[in-house]
C-alpha positions in Angstrom: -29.2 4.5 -31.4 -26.0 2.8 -31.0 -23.1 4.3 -28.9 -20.1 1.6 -28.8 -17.9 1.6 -25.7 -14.7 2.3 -27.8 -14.5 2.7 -32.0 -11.6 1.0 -33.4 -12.6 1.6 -36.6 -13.0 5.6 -35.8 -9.2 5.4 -34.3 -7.2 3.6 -37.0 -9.0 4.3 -40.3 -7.6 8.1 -41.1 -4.2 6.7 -40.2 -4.9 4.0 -43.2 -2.2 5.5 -45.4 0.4 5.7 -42.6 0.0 2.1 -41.3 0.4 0.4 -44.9 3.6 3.3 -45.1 5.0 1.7 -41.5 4.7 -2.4 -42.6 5.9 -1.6 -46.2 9.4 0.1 -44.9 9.8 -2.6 -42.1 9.1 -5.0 -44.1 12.0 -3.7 -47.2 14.4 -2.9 -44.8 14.9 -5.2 -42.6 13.5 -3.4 -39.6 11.3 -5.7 -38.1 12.1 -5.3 -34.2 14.2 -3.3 -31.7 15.9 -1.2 -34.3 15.5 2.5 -35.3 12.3 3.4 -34.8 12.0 1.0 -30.5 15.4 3.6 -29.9 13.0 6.6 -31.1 10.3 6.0 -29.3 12.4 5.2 -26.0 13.8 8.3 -26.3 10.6 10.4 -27.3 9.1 8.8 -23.7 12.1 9.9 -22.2 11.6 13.6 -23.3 7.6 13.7 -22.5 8.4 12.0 -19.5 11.2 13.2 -17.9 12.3 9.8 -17.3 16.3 8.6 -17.5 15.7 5.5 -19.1 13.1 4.3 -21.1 12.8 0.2 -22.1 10.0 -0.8 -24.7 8.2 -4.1 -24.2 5.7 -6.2 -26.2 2.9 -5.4 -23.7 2.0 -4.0 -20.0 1.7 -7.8 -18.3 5.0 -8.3 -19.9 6.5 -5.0 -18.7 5.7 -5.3 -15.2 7.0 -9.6 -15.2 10.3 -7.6 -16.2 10.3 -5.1 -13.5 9.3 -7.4 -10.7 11.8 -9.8 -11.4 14.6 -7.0 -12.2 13.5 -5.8 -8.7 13.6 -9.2 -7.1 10.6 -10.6 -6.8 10.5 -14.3 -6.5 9.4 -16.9 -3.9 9.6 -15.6 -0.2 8.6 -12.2 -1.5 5.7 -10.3 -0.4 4.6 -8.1 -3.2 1.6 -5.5 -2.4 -0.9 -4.8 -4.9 -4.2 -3.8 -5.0 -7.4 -5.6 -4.1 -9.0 -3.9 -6.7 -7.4 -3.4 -10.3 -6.8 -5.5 -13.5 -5.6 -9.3 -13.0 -2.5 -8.6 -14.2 -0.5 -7.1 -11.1 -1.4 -9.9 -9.0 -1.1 -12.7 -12.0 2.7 -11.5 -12.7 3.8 -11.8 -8.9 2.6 -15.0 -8.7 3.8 -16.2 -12.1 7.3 -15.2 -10.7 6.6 -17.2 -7.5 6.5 -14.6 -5.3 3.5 -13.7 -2.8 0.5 -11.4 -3.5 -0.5 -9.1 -0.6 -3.7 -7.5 -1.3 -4.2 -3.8 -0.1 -8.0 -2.3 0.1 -9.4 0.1 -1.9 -9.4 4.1 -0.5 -13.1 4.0 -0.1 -13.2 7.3 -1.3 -11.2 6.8 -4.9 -11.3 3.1 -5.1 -7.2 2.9 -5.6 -4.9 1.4 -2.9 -5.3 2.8 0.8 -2.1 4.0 2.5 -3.5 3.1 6.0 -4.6 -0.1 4.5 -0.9 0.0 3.0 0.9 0.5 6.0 -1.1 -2.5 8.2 0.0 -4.8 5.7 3.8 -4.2 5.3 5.4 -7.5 6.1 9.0 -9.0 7.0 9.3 -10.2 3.5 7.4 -7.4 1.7 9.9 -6.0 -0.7 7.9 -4.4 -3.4 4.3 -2.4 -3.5 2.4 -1.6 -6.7 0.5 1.4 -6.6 -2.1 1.3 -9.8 -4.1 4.2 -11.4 -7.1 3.0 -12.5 -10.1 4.6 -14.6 -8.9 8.5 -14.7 -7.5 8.1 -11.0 -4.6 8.6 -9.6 -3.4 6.4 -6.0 -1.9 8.4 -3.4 1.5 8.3 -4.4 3.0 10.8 -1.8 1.1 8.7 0.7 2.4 5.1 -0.6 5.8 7.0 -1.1 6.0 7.7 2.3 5.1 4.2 3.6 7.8 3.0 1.1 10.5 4.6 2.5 9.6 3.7 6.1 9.2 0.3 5.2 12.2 0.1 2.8 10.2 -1.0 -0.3 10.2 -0.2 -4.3 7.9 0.8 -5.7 6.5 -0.4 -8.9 4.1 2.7 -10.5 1.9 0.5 -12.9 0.4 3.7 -14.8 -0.5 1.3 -17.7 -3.6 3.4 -18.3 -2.2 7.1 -16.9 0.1 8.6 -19.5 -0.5 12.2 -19.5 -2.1 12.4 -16.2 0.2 14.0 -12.9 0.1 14.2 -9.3 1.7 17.6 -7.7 3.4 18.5 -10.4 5.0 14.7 -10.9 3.8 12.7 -14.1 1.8 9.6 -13.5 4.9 6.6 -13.7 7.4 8.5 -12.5 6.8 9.0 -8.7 8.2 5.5 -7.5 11.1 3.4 -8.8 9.8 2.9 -12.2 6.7 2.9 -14.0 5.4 1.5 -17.3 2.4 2.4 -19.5 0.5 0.3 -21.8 -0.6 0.9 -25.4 -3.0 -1.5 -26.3 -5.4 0.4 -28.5 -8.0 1.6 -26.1 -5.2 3.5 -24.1 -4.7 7.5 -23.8 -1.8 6.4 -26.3 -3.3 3.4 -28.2 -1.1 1.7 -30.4 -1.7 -1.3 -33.2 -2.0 -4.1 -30.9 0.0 -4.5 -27.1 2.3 -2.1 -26.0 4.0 -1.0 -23.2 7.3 1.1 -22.1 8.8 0.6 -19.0 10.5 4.2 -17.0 13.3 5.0 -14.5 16.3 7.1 -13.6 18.0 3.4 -12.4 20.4 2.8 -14.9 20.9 -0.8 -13.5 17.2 -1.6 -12.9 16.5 -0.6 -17.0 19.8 -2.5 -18.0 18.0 -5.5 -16.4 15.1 -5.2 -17.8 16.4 -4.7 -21.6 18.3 -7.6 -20.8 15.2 -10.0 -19.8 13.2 -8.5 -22.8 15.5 -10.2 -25.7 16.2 -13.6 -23.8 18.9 -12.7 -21.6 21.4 -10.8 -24.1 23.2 -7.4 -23.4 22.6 -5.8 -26.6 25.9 -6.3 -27.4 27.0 -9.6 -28.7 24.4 -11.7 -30.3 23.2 -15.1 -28.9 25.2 -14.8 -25.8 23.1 -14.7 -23.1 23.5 -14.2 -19.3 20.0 -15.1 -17.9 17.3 -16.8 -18.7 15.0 -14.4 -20.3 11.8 -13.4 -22.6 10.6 -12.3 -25.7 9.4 -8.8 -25.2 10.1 -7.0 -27.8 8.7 -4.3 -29.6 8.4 -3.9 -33.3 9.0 -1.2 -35.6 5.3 -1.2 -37.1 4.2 -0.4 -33.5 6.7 1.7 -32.5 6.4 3.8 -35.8 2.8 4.8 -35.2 3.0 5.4 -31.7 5.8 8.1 -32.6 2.9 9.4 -34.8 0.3 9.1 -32.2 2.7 10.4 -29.3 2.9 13.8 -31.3 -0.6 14.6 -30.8 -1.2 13.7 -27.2 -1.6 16.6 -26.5 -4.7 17.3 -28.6 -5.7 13.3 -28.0 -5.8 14.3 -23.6 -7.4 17.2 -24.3 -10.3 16.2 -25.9 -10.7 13.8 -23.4 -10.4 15.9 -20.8 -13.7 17.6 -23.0 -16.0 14.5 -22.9 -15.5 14.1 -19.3 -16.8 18.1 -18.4 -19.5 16.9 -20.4 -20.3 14.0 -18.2 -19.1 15.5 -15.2 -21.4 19.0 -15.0 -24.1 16.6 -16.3 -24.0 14.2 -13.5 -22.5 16.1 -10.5 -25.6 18.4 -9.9 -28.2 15.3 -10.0 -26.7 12.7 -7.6 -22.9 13.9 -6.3 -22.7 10.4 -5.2 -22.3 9.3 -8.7 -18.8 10.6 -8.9 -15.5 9.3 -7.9 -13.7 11.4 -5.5 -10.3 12.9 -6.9 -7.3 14.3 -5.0 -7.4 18.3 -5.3 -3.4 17.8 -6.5 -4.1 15.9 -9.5 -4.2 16.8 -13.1 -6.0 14.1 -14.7 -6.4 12.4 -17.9 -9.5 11.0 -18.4 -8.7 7.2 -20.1 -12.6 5.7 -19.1 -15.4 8.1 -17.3 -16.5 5.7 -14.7 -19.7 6.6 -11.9 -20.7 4.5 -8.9 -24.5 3.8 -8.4 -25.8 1.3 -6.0 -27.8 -0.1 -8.9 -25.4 0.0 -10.6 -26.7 -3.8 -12.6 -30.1 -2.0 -13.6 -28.5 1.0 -14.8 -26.2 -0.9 -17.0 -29.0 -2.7 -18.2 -31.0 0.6 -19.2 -28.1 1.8 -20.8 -27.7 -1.5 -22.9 -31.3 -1.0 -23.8 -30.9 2.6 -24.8 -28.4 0.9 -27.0 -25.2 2.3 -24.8 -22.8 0.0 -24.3 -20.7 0.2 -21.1 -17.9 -1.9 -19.0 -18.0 -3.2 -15.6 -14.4 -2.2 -13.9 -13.8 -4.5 -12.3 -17.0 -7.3 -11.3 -14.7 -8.6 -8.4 -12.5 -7.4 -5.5 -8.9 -9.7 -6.7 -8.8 -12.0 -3.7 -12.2 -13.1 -4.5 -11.8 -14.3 -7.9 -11.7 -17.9 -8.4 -8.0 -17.7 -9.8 -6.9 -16.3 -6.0 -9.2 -18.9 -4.0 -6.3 -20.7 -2.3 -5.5 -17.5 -0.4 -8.7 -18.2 1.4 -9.8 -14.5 1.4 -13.6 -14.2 2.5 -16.7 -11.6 1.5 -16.1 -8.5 3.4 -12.2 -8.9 3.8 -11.5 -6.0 1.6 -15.0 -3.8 2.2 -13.6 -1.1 -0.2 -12.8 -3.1 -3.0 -15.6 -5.0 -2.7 -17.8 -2.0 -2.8 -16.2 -0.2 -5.9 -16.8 -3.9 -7.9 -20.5 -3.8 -7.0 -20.7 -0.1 -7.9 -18.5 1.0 -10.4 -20.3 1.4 -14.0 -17.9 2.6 -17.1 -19.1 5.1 -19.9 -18.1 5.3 -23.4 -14.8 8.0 -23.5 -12.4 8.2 -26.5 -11.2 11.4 -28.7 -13.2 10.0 -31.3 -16.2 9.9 -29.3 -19.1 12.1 -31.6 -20.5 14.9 -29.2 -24.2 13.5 -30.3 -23.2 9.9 -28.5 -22.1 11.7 -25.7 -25.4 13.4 -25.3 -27.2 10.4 -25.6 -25.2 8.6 -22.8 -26.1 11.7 -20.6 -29.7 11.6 -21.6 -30.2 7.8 -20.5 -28.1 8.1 -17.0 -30.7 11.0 -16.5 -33.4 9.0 -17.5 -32.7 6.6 -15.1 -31.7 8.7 -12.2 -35.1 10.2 -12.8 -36.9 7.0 -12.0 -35.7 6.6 -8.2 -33.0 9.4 -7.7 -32.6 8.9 -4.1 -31.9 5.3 -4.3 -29.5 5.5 -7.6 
């Protein structure tokens, strides 16, 4: 038996026809970046999203360096991010020169903690970053709240939450801005990196466009008014993810099947396998991921089994070696630190075969089997 964690292969290959179709006509007329099809898919994102403004960029790390500095991050900013998430929210604030603020992980969903939020506001803090990670949505009514106490923006990096919502709201659009990512594995995987930046400010997705194509206004070529980057989306991608975007809908839902799988599997074994979600949220199930103190062992089972799973993430932030000059210490960020010695991801795409999804089932079963009470 082999179940991968994700099948490119499965996901590109019955689009073969179309992809050749997409290079060829960029490649004869002269569409190669930022043209037609960029100004479709900004304005298809707009439309699913509800959003104002939409601003395509060449990948999520990219996406959120634009917002933060649009926003003003730079040094003698306090930014607050999450203790536990992906490098990239923390690398991009520092990267700007501005400060990273870790916030603790809700020990109950394992995204930032409001209380924790609120304790660690300071003088300089200017922006927060709320992340979704693994099917989960952060409290964003919560964080909202402390954000408009505290006077800060707020950053919604929903890189790996399109399609998901919170009371009624769509993941990315709760705060400021937002941005999701399409790097193939995501909900909407494209050819390659991705990512689309949201928000009703009209001035904040100005900047942004602006910083995207070294500094110019879209208007008069090779005049530029900052110093900027090369974020730029090309037509190949954004053609297909027009494609793709018109089936979300069938893409989510089949997700959203996998995980009931899983989840009726799992929850009448050990409860304690499952991450606690917010009664309010719709969500959108991007990885399946379950918490077991053994979490090592039952990886290793699974690998034998011939399962392959991910480990999201191995490390609270402040504790990897990239962060060590902020001096955090083991047991400075208890709920972070918990989720990265517990969390375990299972295999979860649309292209998933229901006969792989049994077999993950049947070896987390196996193994709960062996010492359920300790699992």
């Amino acid at each position: 038996m082999n179940v991968p964690f994700f099948n490119y292969s499965a996901r590109f290959a019955p689009d073969k026809d179309l992809i050749k179709e997409l290079v060829y006509r960029s490649g004869t007329t002269d569409q190669f970046i930022l043209k037609e099809d960029v100004r479709r898919l900004e304005e298809a994102i707009c439309a699913y999203t509800g959003a104002a403004h939409a601003v395509a960029a060449a990948n999520g790390t990219s996406a959120l360096v634009l917002l933060l500095r649009t926003m003003g991050a730079g040094p003698g900013v306090d930014v607050l991010t999450p203790a536990f998430s992906f490098i990239s929210t923390a690398s991009a604030i520092r990267l700007l020169g501005a400060n990273p603020v870790f916030v603790d992980a809700d020990p109950r969903t394992g995204m930032m903690d409001p209380a924790d939020l609120e304790r660690r506001v300071t003088p300089q803090s200017r922006i927060v970053i709320p992340t979704h990670l693994f099917s989960v949505m952060a409290d964003m009514e919560a964080i909202r709240a402390v954000a408009r106490e505290r006077g800060l923006l707020v950053l919604e990096d929903s890189a790996v939450a399109l399609g998901a919502s919170q009371r009624g709201i769509p993941a990315g659009r709760h705060g400021d801005a937002g941005l999701y990512s399409f790097f193939p594995a995501k909900p909407l995987g494209g050819i390659g990196d991705g990512a689309v930046i949201v928000t009703d400010d009209e001035e904040l997705a100005r900047g942004c466009r602006m910083l995207r194509n070294h500094g110019q206004d879209g208007v008069t070529r090779f005049l530029h008014h900052r110093l900027g980057y090369n974020s730029r989306m090309d037509e190949v991608l954004a053609g297909y993810l027009l494609h793709k975007l018109g089936r979300i809908g069938q893409l989510l839902e089949r997700r959203r099947e996998l995980a009931a799988r899983y989840h009726e599997a799992f929850a009448g074994l050990d409860p304690r396998l499952l991450v606690t979600v917010d009664d309010h949220e719709s969500r959108m199930y991007y990885t399946y991921v379950v918490q077991a103190e053994r979490r090592d062992e039952l990886r290793a089972e699974l690998e034998q089994a011939g399962v392959e799973t991910q480990v999201y993430y191995p490390a609270a932030l402040p504790l990897q070696p990239a962060f060590a000059d902020l001096g955090a210490r083991p047991g400075d960020y208890p709920g972070a630190e918990r989720f990265a010695s517990r969390s375990l991801a299972l295999p979860l795409y649309p292209e998933m075969p229901d006969g792989d999804v049994d077999a993950v089932i049947r070896s987390v079963v196996s193994f709960l089997a062996q010492e359920p009470q300790h699992a």
